[in-house]
N, C-alpha and C positions, 0 to 999 in steps of 0.2 A: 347589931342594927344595920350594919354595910350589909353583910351578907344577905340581912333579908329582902332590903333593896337591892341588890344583884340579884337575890332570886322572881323578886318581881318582875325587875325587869327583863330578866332573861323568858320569864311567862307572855311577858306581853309582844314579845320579838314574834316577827313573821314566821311561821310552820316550815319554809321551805328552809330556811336561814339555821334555825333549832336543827330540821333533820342533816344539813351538811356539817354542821359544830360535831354532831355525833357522830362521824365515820373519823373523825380525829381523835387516835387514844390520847390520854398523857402521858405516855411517853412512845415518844415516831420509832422506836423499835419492831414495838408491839405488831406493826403496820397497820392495814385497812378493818375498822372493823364489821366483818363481816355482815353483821346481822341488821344493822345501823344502813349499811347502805344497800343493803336490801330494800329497805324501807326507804329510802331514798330513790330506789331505782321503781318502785312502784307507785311511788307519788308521783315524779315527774311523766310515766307513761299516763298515770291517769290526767293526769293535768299539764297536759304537754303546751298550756300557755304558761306555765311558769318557765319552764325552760331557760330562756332566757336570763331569768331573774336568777336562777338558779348557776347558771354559767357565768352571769357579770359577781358575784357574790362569792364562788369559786376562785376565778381571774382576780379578785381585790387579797383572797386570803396568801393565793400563789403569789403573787408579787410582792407581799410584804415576807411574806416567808425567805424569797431570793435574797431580798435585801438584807433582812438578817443570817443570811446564811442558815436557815433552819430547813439544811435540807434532807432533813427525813419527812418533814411535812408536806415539803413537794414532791419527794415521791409520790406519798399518798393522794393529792391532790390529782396530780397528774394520771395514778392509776383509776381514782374515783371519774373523771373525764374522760380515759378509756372505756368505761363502762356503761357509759351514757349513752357514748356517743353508739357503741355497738346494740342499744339498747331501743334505743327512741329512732323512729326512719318516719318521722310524719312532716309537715309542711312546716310547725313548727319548729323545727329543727334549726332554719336558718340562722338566728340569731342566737342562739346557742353557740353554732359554728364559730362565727364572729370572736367571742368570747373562749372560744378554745383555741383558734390561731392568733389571737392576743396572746395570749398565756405561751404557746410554743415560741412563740417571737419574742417571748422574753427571757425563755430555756436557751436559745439559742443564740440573743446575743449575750447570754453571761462569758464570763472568761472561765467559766469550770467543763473541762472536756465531758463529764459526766451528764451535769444539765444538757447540755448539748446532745449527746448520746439520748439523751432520754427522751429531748423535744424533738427529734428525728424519727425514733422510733413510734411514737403520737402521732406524728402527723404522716408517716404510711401508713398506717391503721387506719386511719379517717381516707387517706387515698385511696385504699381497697373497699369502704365503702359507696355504692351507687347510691346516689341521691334522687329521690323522684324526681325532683322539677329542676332544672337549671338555676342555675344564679345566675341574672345579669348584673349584678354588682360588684363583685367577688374578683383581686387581683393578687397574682401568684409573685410579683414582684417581689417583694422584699424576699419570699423564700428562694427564688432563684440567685437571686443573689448572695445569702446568706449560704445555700449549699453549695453553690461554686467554688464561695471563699471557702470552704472549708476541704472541699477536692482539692485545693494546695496548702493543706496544714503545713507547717515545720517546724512541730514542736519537737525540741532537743531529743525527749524521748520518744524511738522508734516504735514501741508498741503504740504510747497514745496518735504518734501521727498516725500510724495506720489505721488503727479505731477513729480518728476524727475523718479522716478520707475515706473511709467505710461508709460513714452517716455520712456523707456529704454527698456520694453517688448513690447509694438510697436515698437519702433525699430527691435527689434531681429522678430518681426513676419514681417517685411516687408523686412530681409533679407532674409528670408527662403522663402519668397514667392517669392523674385525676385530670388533666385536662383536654385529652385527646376525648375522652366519653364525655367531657359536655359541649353543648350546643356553644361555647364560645369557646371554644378548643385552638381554635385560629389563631387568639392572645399567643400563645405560646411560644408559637412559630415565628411571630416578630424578630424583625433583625437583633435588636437589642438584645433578646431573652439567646437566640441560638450564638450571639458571638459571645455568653459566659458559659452556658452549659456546652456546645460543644466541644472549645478548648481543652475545660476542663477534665472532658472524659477523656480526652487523647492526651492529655498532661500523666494522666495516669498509665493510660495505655500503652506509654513507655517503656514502663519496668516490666512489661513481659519479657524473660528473657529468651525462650523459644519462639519465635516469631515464624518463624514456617507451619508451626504445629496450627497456628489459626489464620490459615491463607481462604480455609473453605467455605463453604456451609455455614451456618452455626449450631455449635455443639450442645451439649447440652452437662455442663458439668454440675458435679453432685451440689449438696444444698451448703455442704463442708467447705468445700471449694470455693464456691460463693461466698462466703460470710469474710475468709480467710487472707483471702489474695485481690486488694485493689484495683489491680490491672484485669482479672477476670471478671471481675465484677464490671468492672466500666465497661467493658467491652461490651457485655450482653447488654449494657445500660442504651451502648451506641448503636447496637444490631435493633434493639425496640424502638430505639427513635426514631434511626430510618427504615422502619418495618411499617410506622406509622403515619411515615410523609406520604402528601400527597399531590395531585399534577401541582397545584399553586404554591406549592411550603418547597418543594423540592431541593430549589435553587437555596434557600437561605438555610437550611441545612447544612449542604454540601461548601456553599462558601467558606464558614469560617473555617474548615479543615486546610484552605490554602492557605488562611491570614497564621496559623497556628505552623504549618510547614515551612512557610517563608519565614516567618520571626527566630525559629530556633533553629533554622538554615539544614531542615531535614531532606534538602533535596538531593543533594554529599554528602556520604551516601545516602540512600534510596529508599533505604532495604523496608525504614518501617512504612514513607510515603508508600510503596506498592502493597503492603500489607495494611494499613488503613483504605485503601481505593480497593481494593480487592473484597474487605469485609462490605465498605460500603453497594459494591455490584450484587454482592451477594446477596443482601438484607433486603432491597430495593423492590419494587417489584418492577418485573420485565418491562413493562413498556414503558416506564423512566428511564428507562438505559441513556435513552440521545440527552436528558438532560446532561447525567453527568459528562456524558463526553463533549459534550458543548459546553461546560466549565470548564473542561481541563482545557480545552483548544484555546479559549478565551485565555486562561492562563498563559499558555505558552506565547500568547500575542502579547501580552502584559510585559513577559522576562522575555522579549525576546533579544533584549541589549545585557543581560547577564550573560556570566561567564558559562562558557561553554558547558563543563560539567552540570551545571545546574541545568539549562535548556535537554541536556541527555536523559538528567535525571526525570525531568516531566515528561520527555518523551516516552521514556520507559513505563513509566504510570499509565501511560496513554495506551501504549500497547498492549497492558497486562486489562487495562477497560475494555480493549475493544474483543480482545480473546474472548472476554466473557460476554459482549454484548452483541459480538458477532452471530452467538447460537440461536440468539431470540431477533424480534425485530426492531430496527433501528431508525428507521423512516429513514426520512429526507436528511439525515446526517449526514450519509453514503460520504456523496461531491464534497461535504464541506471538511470532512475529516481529511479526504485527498488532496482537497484544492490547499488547505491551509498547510500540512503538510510537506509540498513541494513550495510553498513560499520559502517556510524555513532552510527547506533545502538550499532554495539558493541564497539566504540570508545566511548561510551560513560557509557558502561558499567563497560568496561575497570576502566577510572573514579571513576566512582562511588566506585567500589573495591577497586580499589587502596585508596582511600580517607578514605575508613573504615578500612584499616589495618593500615595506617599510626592513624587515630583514636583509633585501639586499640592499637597499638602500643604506644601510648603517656598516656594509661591509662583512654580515652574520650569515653567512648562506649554511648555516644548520639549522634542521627539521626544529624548529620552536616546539616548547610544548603545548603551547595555545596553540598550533597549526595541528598536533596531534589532537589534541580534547575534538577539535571542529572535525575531524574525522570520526569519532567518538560520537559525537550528535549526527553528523552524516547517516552512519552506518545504523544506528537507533531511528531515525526517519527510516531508512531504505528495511530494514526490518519489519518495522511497525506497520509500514506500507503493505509489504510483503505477506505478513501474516494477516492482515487484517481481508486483504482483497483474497488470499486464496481458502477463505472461511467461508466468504458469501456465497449465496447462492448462485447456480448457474448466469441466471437472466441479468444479476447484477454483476456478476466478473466482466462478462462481456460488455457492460456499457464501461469498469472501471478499467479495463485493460483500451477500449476506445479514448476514454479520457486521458489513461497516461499516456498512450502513444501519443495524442492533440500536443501536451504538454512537451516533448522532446523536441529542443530546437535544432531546427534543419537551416545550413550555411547557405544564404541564399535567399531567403524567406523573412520576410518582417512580419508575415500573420499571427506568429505564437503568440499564444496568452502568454508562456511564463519570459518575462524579462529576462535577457544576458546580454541586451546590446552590450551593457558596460562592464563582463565581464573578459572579453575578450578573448581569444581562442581557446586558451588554457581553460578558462573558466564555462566554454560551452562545450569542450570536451568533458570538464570534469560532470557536470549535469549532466550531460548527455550517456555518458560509464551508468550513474545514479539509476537516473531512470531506467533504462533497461532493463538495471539490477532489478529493479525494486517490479519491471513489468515479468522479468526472470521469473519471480517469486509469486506474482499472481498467478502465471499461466500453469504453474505448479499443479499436476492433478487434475488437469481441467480436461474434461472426457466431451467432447462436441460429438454428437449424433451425426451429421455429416461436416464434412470439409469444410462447407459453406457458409457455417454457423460458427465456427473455429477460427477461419482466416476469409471476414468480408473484403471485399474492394478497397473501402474506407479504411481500412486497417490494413491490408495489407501492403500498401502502396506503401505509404510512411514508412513501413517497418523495415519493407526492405532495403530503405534508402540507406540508413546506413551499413548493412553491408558491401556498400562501395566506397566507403570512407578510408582513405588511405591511413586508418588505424585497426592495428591487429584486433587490440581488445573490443572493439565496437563489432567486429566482424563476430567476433566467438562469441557474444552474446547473442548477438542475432539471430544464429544458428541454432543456439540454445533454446531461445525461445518458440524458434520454428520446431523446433524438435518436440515437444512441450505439447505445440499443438497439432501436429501428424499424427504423433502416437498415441493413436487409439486402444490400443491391446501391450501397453506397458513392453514391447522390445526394445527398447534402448539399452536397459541394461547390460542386454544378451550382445550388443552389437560395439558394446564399448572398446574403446581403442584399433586401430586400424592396422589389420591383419590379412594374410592368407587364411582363409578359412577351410581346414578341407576338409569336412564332412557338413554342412552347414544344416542337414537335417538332426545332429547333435543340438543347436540351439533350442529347438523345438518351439519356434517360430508360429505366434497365433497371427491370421489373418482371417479376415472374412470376403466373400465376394466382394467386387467392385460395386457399389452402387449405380443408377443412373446421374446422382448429384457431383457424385465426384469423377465420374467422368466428363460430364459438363462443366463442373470447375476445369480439369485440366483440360478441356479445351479451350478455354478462356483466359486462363492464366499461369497455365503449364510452360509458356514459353518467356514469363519472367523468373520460374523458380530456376527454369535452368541457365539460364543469363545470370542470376547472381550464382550462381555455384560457377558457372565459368567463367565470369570476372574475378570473382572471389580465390578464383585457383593461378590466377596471374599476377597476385600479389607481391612483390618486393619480400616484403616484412613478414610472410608467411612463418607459423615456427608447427614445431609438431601437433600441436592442439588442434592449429588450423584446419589439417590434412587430416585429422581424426574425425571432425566435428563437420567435415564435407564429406566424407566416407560413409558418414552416417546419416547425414541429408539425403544421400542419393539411397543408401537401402533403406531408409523407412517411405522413400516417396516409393520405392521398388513394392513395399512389404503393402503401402496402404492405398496407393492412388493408380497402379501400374494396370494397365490394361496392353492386349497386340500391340497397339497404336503408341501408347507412352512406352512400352518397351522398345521401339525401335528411337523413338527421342532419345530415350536414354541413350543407347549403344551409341550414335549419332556422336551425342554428346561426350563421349568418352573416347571415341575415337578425336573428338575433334580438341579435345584436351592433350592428347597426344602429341595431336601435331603440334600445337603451341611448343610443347616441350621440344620436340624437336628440329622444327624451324627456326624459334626462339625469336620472332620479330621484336617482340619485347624485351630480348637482352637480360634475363632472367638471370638469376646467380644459377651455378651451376646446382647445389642444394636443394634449390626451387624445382628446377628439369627435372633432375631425378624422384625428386618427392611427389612431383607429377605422378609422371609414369607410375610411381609406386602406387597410389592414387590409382589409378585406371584398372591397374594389375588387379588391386584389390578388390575392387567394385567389380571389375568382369565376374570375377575368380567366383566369387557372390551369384550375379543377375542370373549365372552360366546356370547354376545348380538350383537356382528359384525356380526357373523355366522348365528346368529339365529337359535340356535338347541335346541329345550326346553326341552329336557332330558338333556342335557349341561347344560342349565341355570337354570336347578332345583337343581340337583350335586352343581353347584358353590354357589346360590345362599343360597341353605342350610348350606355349612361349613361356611359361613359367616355370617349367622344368629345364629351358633352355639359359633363361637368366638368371636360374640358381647357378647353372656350372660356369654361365659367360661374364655374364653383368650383373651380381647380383644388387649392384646398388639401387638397379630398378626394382626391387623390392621392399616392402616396410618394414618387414623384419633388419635390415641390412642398414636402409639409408637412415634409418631413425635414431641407429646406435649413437652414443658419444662420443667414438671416433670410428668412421666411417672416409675409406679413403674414395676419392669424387675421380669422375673420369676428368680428361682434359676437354674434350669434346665429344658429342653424340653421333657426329655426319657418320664418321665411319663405320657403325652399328651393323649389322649383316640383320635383313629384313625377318628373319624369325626369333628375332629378339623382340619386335613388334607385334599389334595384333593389327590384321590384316582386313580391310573392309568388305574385299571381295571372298575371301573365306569364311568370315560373318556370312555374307549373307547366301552362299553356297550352302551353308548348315542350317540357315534359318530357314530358307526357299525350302528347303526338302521339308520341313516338320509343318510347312503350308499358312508360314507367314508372307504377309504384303514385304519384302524387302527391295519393293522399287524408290523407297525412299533413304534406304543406306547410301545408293550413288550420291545424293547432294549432299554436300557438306553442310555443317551446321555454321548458321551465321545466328549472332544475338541480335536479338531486336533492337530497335532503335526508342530510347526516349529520354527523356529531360535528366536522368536522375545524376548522368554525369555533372549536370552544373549545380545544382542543388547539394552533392556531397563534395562539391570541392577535389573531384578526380581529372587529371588531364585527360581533356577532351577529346573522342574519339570520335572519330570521322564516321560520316553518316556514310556505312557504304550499302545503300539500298538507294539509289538515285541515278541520274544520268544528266552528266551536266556535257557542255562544250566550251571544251577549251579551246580560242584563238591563239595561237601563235604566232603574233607578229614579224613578218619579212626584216632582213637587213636592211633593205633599202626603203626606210620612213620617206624619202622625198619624192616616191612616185605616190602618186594622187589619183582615183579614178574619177574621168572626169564629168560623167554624167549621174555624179551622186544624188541629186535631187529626187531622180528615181527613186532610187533603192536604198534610201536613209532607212535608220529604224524609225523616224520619226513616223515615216510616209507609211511604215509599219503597222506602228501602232495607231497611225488614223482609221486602221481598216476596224478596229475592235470597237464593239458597242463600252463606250467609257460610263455611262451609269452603274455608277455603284460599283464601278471598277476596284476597289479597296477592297469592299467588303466582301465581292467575289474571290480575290487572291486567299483573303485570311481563309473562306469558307473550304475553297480547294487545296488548302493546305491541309486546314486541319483533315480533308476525307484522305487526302493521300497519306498523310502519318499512322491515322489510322487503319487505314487497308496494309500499308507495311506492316506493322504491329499484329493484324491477324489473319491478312491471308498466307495460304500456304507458299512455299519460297517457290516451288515451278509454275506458279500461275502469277506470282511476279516476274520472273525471269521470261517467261511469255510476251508478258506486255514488253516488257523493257524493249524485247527484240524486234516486234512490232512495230513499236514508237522508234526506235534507231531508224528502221528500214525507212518508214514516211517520211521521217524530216532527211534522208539521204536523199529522197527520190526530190521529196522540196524543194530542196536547195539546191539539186543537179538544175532539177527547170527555172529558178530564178537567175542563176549563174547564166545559162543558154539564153533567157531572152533579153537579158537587160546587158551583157560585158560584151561588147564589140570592139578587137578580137578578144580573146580571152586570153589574156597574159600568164605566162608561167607560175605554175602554184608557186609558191614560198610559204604553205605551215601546211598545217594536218587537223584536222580534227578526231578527236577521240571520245566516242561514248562508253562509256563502263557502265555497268551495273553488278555490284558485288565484286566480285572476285575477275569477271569474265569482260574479258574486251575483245570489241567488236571491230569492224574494219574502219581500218583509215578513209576520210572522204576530204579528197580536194579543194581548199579554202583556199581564194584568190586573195590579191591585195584589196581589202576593202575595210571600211571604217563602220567597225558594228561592234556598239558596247556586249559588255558579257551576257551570254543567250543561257539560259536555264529550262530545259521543257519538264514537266512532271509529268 
């Protein structure tokens, strides 16, 4: 009698209900029965508003199944839900769905790794299918979270962790791929959803133990590989994530990989942060670039009170982004990467200082290793810099090589952007070494089309300033950098180290014709290059490097700017380094002299066989045959040694141990060069740069002043001063705008020194002596009755050359200055 009411009832149950009871055998061995759900798969397409009914009905058998642990049932159930779901793609379908991520969400939170295994594998199935119409209902939460947690299983046994971490990063790739293709794809991207899936994938991406082998590209490993190795898998999981960011998801991607690098303190070492930053440049697409480097900067602004290795560490990050982001385009990153940068730079110098005074202050005057690490972060700034500026393109080196030269502070100057008031000499020394290095490293490679475009005005003023810093190492960079950008046809290498050269067509020397650009540069600014090469050669502190690194200033200006006209500046100028050596006004060590001369030697020995003029090359060639048997310390090969014994003095020298001016130009005159300009000696121009580098000041000798030389006898009086006061002087001058006239003629006179030629000043000088002679004769005759016995002299100089003494009576006239 039951039975028959069971089969009744079982008759009177819903069709859809009866055909799912049949895909269940009696016994879950058996598995799915095929033919049963056949028949099931046919009904629900014909009638795909059951659906639905048919999924909640499903989702009620599954769940009680779990609960009794009857899990062969839910295989089957589970597989019968695969089949549907690949089955049915109509509009009904939604609430279905519904009912089938119930169902995974309850395989998933069971405690049995297998359910779990199996509601992961369900729900990429359903990932990989497209859905017609979107869902705007539909939230991937709980699964986010539930695969995260499971990308850090740590169950005792290693195979099931790795099988649970397996479905965990499948999972997380079949959410992002179900949600990137629908129309609310954006869910995903949320802060919340990216700080548990991303960690999680770089949690795994740990255990790779070759961490170089995936610096690149992304590879493409077999399907074996995949299934196998958790850290391969996540990887590829992270290369699709952010393969599929876009300008607005970018940032909240790329974030949580800092909150994940700073928690497990990956920034000491490095190795995987630059290999997670490097997959991530890589996946990216190009014109996101600036985001991420505009994270990292933001970062480094963050830590920038952490301890040094860490700040090194994100620096390094930083450089390994810009390598790669250098090749494409960057925008408006450019300044921000460099300006932030040289922040750190001197935040770091900062540091550093501070660390050595509190060091001396406790009585510790050894190298800390915090004052090394702050060198460590230095030298990763000045790299990073380095490489990043000599990647860019032309038009932007040149604005970022402008900008770091802005940034180096000049002694003297409160304009600079970058702060060191409070670092103090040491410490604008130390920036000042930095920078260069790091403008060293831009100018790297850098090929300018003319001169002009290579070393502007704007740039080159600053640059030269400190090669007159009474520091060696600031000198040798500056050279460096000059050299960097002269050479146009790569001879540096050929010209390295400071030598006799004697066959110099062995180097095999590229040049090209002179341009017209750059012979109008060096008419314009030819006569500061050679001003700092001959300041630069009166150095104290000079050491071998120095001497090398001016030897080759003058032959690549020889190789690339030299024209008749610069060639006789040159010789000029070599001659006139000569004399320094052997006059020595400046009290030179004797090292110094010598090193000179070896210096000039060298450079003739050179200019002699460039030109090709063999009365030249016989002159040069003989005083340096002569100072191999006499003196050889006036050579480089000699005076460079490590022990080299030095004369006591030069006066005694016999003059063919010299090169001779009038022999120059005896050789030059015949080969039908202008050498009416070898008679004048070379004087340096006159400008500002001695106060701005902090070099004792040198006397402006391009001027003509008058010196009064006041009589013994102060108590004679002339007694009809009223006349001839300067007062009664200067009433004779229109005093309007009397100030602003001085300043204006000031600045024309500085400037006309600056660039007219030296015989057309020397001209005027003798002119203006001669009128204010004849002046002051007729002022003396009509106003001094009788004229009393001179008592001084007056003297006009200009340069080097003085003029005649003129007869100054006793009279009361403050100090007279003409220009």
């Amino acid at each position: 009698l039951s039975a028959g009411v069971c089969c009744c009832c079982a008759a009177l149950r819903p069709r859809y209900k009866r055909l799912v009871d049949n895909i269940f055998p009696e016994d879950p061995k058996d598995g799915l029965v095929k033919a049963d759900m056949e028949k099931l798969t046919f009904y629900a397409v014909s009638a795909p508003e059951k659906l639905d009914r048919i999924g909640a009905y499903l989702a009620e058998r599954l769940s009680r199944d779990v609960v009794r642990h009857r899990y062969g049932y839910v295989l089957i159930a589970m597989e019968a839900l695969d089949q549907l779901l690949m089955a049915c793609h109509s509009q009904s379908i939604k609430p279905f769905v519904e009912s089938f991520l119930h169902m995974v969400a309850k395989l998933l939170e069971s405690g049995e790794p297998k359910l779990q295994v199996l509601g992961t594998n369900s729900f990429v199935k359903f990932a990989n299918i497209e859905e017609d119409t979107p869902s705007y209902h539909r939230r991937y939460d709980f699964f986010v979270s539930r695969f995260s947690a499971m990308c850090h299983s740590c169950d005792h046994d290693p195979e099931i962790q790795t099988e649970i971490r397996i479905a965990g990063i499948r999972g997380i790739q079949g959410v992002v791929r179900k949600t990137v293709n629908d129309e609310l794809r954006a869910t995903i991207w949320e802060p919340q959803h990216m700080d548990k899936i991303v960690p999680s994938l770089l949690f795994n991406m740990q255990k790779i133990e070759d961490i170089d082998s995936r610096i690149g590209p992304p590879s493409s490993p077999t399907g074996g590989e995949k299934e196998e190795n958790p850290a391969v898998l996540a990887e590829n999981c992270f290369r699709e994530l952010l393969g599929r960011a876009t300008y607005g998801n970018m940032n909240n991607a790329v974030r949580p990989v800092f909150a994940h690098l700073d928690h497990h303190r990956l920034w000491d070492p490095n190795e995987f942060a630059v290999s997670c930053f490097k997959i991530i440049m890589y996946s990216i697409q190009a014109q996101y670039s600036h985001h991420v480097i505009q994270e990292i900067l933001g970062h480094l602004d963050f830590r920038k009170r952490d301890s040094p290795r860490v700040r090194a560490g994100i620096i390094q990050v930083l450089l390994e982004a810009v390598a790669i982001a250098a090749k494409g385009s960057i925008g408006p990153t450019v300044l921000e990467v460099f300006n932030t940068l040289l922040k750190h730079l001197r935040i770091s110098v900062d540091f550093e200082l501070s660390d050595r005074r509190s060091s001396a202050g406790s009585g510790t005057f050894s190298t800390s290793s915090k004052e090394s690490d702050e060198r460590i972060v230095q030298n990763a700034i000045i790299q990073t810099i380095g490489f990043f500026g000599s990647n860019l393109p032309d038009y932007q080196r040149s604005e970022i090589m402008m900008f770091i030269m802005g940034k180096v502070p000049v002694f003297g100057t409160t304009s600079q952007s970058l702060d060191t008031s409070h670092l103090g000499d040491l410490g604008t020394r130390r920036i000042q070494i930095m920078l260069l290095r790091s403008l060293l490293m831009v100018t790297s490679g850098y090929k300018a089309t003319t001169i002009t475009n290579a070393l502007p005005p704007p740039f080159l003023d600053p640059l030269l300033s400190p090669s007159l810093m009474e520091d060696s190492e600031l000198r040798q960079l500056v050279l460096e950098i000059l050299h960097n950008l002269i050479d146009r046809h790569d001879n540096r290498a050929k010209l390295r180290g400071i030598r006799i050269i004697p066959d110099v067509s062995d180097l095999k020397i590229k040049r090209d014709k002179i341009s017209r650009q750059d012979v109008s540069f060096m008419k314009k600014h030819g006569q500061q290059l050679y001003r700092h090469i001959y300041l630069g050669c009166k150095e104290e502190d000079n050491v071998q490097k120095n001497f090398e690194l001016l030897f080759t200033s003058l032959a690549l200006i020889t190789i690339e700017l030299a024209n008749e006209e610069v060639v006789i500046d040159l010789i000029r100028l070599a001659i006139a380094l000569q004399d320094v050596a052997i006059i020595n006004e400046d009290n030179l060590p004797m090292f110094n002299r010598c090193g000179v001369m070896a210096l000039v030697a060298a450079y003739l020995n050179f200019l002699s066989q460039m030109i090709a003029v063999p009365a030249f090359c016989q002159h040069v060639s003989k005083v340096i045959e002569t100072r191999s048997l006499e003196a050889s310390y006036f050579l480089p090969e000699t005076i460079f040694k490590d022990k080299c014994n030095l004369p006591k003095s030069l006066e005694k020298h016999e003059k063919n141990l010299f090169f001779l001016t009038n022999k120059i130009a005896e050789s030059l005159g015949g080969s039908g060069y202008s050498v009416e300009r070898l008679s004048v000696p070379y004087v340096p121009q006159v400008t500002d740069e001695d106060r701005l580098s902090r070099r004792k000041s040198i006397v402006d000798t391009v001027s003509i002043q008058v010196d009064i030389l006041p009589g013994n006898n102060t108590e004679d009086k002339v007694d009809n001063t009223e006349e001839i006061t300067f007062e009664a002087l200067k009433k004779a001058i229109d005093n309007n705008g009397l100030e602003e006239q001085e300043k204006e003629k000031r600045r024309l006179v500085i400037e006309k020194f600056q660039k007219a030629p030296f015989e057309e000043i020397a001209a005027q000088c003798e002119t203006k002596a001669n009128l204010l002679h004849d002046r002051l004769a007729q002022i003396l005759e009509l106003t001094i009755r009788p004229p009393p016995s001179p008592s001084g002299t007056m003297t006009i100089t200009a340069g080097h050359a003085h003029y005649q003494s003129v007869p100054v009576y006793e009279m009361k006239f403050p100090d007279l200055c003409v220009y």
